[in-house]
C-alpha positions as CSV (number, residue, x, y, z in Angstrom):
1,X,161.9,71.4,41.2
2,X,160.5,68.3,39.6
3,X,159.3,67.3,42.8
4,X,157.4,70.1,43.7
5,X,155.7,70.0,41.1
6,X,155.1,66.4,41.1
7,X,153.5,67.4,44.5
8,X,151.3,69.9,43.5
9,X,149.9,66.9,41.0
10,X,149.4,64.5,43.6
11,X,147.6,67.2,45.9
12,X,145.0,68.1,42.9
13,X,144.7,64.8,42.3
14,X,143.8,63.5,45.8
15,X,141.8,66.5,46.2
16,X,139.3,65.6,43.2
17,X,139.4,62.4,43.8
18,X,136.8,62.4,45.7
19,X,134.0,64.7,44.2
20,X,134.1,62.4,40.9
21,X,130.9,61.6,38.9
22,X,129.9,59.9,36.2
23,X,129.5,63.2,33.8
24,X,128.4,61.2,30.8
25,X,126.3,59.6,32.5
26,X,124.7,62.5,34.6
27,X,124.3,64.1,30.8
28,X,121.9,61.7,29.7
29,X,119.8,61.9,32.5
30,X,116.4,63.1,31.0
31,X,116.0,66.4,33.4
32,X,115.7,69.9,32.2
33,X,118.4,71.5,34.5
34,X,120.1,69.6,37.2
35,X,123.3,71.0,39.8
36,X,125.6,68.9,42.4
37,X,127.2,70.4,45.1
38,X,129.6,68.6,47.5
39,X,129.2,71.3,50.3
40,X,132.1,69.1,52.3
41,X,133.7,71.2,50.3
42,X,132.1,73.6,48.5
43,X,132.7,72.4,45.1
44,X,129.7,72.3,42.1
45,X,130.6,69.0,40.7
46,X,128.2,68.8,38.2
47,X,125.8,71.7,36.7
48,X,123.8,71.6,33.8
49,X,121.6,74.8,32.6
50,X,122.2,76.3,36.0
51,X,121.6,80.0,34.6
52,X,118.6,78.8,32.4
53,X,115.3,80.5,33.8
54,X,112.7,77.7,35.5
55,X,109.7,77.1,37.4
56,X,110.6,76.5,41.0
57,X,106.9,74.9,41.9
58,X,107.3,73.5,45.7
59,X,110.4,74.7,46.2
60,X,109.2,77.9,46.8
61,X,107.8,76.9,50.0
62,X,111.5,76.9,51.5
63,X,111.4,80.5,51.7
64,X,108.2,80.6,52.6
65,X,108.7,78.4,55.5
66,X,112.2,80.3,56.3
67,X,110.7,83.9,56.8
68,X,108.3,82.3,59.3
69,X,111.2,80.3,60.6
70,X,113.3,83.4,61.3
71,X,110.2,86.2,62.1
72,X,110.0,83.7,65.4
73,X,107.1,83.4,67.6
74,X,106.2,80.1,66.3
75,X,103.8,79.2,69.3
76,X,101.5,81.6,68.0
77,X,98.0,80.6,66.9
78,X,97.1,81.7,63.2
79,X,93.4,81.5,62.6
80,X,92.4,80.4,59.1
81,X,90.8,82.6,57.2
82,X,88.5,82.2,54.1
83,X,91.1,83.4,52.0
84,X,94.2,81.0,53.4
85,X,91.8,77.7,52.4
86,X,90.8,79.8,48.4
87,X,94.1,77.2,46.9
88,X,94.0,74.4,45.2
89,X,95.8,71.2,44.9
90,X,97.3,69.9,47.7
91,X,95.7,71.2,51.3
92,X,95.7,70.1,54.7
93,X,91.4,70.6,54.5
94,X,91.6,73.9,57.5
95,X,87.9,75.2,58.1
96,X,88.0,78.9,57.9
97,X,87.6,79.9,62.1
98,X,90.2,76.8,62.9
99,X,92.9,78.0,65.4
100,X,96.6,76.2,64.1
101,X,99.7,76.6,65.6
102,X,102.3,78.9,63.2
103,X,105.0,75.9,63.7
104,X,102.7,73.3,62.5
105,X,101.7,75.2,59.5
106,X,105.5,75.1,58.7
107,X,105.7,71.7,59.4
108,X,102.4,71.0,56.4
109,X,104.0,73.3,54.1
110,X,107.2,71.3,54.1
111,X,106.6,68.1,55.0
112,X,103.7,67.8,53.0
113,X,103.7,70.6,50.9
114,X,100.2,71.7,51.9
115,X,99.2,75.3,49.9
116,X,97.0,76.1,52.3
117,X,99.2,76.2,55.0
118,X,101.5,78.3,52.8
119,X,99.1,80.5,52.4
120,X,98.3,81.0,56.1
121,X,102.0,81.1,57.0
122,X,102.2,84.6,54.6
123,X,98.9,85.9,55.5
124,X,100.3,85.3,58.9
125,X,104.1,86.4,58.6
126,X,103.6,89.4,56.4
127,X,100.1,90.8,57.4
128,X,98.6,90.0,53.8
129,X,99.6,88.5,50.9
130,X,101.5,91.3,49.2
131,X,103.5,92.4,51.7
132,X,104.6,88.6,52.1
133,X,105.8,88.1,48.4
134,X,107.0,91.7,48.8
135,X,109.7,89.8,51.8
136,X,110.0,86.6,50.0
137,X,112.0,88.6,47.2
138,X,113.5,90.8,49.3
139,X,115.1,87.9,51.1
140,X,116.0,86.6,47.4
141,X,117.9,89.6,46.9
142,X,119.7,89.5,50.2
143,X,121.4,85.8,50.0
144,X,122.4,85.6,46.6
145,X,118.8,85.0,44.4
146,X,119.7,87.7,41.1
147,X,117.7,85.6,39.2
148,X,114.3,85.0,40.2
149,X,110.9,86.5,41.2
150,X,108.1,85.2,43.8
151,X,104.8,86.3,43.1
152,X,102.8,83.6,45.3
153,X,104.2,81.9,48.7
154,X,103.1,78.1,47.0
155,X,104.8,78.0,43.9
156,X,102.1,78.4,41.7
157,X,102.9,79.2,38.0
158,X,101.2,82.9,38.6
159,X,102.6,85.6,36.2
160,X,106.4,85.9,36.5
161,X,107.2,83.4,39.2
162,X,110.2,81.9,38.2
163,X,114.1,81.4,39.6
164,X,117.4,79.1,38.5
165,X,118.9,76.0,39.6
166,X,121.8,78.2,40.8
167,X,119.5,80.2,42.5
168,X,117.4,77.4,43.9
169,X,121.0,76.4,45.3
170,X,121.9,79.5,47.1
171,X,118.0,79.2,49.1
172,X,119.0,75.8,49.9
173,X,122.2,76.2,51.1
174,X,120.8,79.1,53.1
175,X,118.1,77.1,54.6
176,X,120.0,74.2,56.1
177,X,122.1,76.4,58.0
178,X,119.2,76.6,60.2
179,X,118.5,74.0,62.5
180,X,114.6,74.0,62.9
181,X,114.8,73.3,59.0
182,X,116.7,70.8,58.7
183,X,114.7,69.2,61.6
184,X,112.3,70.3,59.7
185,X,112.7,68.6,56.2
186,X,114.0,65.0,57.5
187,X,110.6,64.2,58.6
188,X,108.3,61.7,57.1
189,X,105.7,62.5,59.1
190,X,104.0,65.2,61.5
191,X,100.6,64.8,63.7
192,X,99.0,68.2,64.5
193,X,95.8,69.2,65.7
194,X,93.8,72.5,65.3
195,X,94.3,74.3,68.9
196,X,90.3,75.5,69.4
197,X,88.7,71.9,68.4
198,X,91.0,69.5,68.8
199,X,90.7,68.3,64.5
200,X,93.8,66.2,63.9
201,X,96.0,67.1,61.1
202,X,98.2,64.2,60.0
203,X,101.1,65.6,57.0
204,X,103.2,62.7,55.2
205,X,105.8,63.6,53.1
206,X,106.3,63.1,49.3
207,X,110.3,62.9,49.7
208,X,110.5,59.0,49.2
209,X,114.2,59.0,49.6
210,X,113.4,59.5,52.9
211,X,113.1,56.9,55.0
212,X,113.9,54.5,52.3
213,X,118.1,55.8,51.7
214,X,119.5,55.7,54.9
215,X,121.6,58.8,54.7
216,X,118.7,61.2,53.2
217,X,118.8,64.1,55.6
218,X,115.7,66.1,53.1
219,X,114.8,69.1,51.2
220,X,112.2,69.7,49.4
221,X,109.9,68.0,46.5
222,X,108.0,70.3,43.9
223,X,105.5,69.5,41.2
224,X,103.4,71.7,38.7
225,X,102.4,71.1,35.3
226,X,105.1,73.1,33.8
227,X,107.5,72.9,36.1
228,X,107.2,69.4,35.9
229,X,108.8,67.1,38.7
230,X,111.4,68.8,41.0
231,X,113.4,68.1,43.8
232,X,116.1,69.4,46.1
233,X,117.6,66.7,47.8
234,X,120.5,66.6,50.9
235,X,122.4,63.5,51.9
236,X,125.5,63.2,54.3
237,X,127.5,59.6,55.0
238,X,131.0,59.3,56.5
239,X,131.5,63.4,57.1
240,X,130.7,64.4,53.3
241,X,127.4,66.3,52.8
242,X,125.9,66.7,49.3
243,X,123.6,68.7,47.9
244,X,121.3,67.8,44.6
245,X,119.0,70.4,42.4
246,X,117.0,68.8,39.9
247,X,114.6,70.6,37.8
248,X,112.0,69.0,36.1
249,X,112.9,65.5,36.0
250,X,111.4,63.0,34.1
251,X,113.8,60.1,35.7
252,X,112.5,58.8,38.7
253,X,113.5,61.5,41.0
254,X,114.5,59.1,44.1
255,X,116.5,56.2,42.1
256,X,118.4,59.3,40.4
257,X,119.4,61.2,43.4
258,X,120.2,58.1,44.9
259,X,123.0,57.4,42.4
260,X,124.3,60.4,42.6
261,X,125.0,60.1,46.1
262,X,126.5,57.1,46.0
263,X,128.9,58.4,42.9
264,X,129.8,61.2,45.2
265,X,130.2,59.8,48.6
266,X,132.2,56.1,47.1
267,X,136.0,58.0,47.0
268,X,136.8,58.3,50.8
269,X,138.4,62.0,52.0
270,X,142.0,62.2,51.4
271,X,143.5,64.8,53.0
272,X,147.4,65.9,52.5
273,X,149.1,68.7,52.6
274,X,151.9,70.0,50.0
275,X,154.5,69.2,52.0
276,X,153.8,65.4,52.9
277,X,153.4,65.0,49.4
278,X,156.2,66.4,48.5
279,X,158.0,64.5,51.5
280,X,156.2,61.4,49.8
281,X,158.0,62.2,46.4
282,X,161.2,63.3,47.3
283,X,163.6,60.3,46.6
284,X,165.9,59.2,49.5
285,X,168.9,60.8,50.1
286,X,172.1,58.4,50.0
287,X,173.9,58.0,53.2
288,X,176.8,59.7,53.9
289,X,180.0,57.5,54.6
290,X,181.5,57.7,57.2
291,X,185.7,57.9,57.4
């Protein structure tokens, strides 16, 4: 009986002994709420204030850009309207009359988190504005979201927009199991032009792990004043795939995730069943003599 049990150790033990992190480390890390999922797996390795309430900023944008993903149809023209371009900071610069492809739009409002691209992608999508924010939370509800409200497609800090790291999670995890997106999100760069006057449109991201980590596969960065510097980020070496959900960071967002990586991905899988390790810990049996 000792054995067995000495085998159920070593399987625990060789099970976690890959999804390890530095935890006192991780704690001291200056960022309001932070989560680590090893989705090899599916094991949170590390959470911090995952319940508490945020701002998700630019990290909206992912469902934005996943109801347009999954509505289809993204060949379509969209024509820019006065009220798609009314948004402030970050724009691609549309003229109100210019013609631009639904998939491109996307492609801004990920890449390079262009709000006026958001914006047309919901005017677009949902017919107006309300009706889009009216899908965006309906979608929340549908994969997991209890805890959070859209009330703009950008991320603006507009009345109750708010969600959770956990929640932020779940819409991540949802996201990447779409293939457009995750082509999506591991770009650097796109090169678009407007379809009725030919205006190029060039949209460079702000993920600098891209590019610059080789096993960065994307999500999503996010910045307002009080949500303060965010970022979902996805890496995947040697058949383990991680997940990271940092909410307003003031460590430098790339260098940090980094790090974690590299404290998840270091321990190699092990892989053993119950009863090789109990095969393993079994002492050998004395030979029988022979008369």
């Amino acid at each position: 009986m000792i054995y067995r049990y000495l085998a159920l150790f070593a399987l625990f033990f060789s099970l976690s002994l890959h999804a390890e992190v530095d935890k006192e480390r991780l704690d001291k890390l200056n960022v309001e709420a932070l989560i680590v999922k090893k989705l090899t797996n599916s094991e949170i390795i590390y959470d911090k204030e995952a319940l508490k309430e945020v701002k998700p900023a630019s990290l909206t944008k992912i469902m934005t850009a996943m109801l347009a993903i999954e509505q289809g149809n993204l060949d379509r023209p969209v024509t820019i309207t006065a009220e798609m371009i009314a948004v402030e900071p970050t724009k691609a610069g549309y003229k109100e009359g210019e013609v631009i492809r639904l998939e491109d739009l996307v492609k801004a409002a990920m890449i390079k988190s262009d709000n006026d691209a958001a914006m047309a992608i919901a005017i677009a999508v949902g017919g107006d504005l309300n009706t889009f924010v009216q899908m965006m939370n309906l979608k929340a509800v549908q994969i997991g979201m209890d805890n959070t409200v859209f009330t703009n497609p950008c991320g603006f800090d507009i009345g109750i927009h708010h969600s959770t790291p956990l929640d932020l999670l779940h819409l991540a995890e949802y996201a990447i199991q779409n293939t457009l997106f995750n082509d999506i999100t591991r770009q650097n760069e796109h090169t678009y032009y407007a379809l009725n006057n030919n205006r190029k449109f060039v949209a460079k991201t702000h993920n600098h792990l891209l590019g610059k980590y080789e096993y960065a596969v994307g999500v999503k960065t996010g910045y307002t004043s009080k949500a303060g510097a965010c970022f979902i980020a996805r890496a995947k070496k040697d058949g383990n795939d991680c997940l990271i959900v940092m909410l307003n960071s003031k460590e430098n967002r790339w260098s940090t995730a980094q790090e974690i990586f590299e404290q998840v991905f270091v321990q190699p899988e092990v892989e053993h069943t119950e009863e090789t390790l109990m095969a393993q810990s079994e002492p050998p049996s004395e030979p029988k003599m022979q008369l």
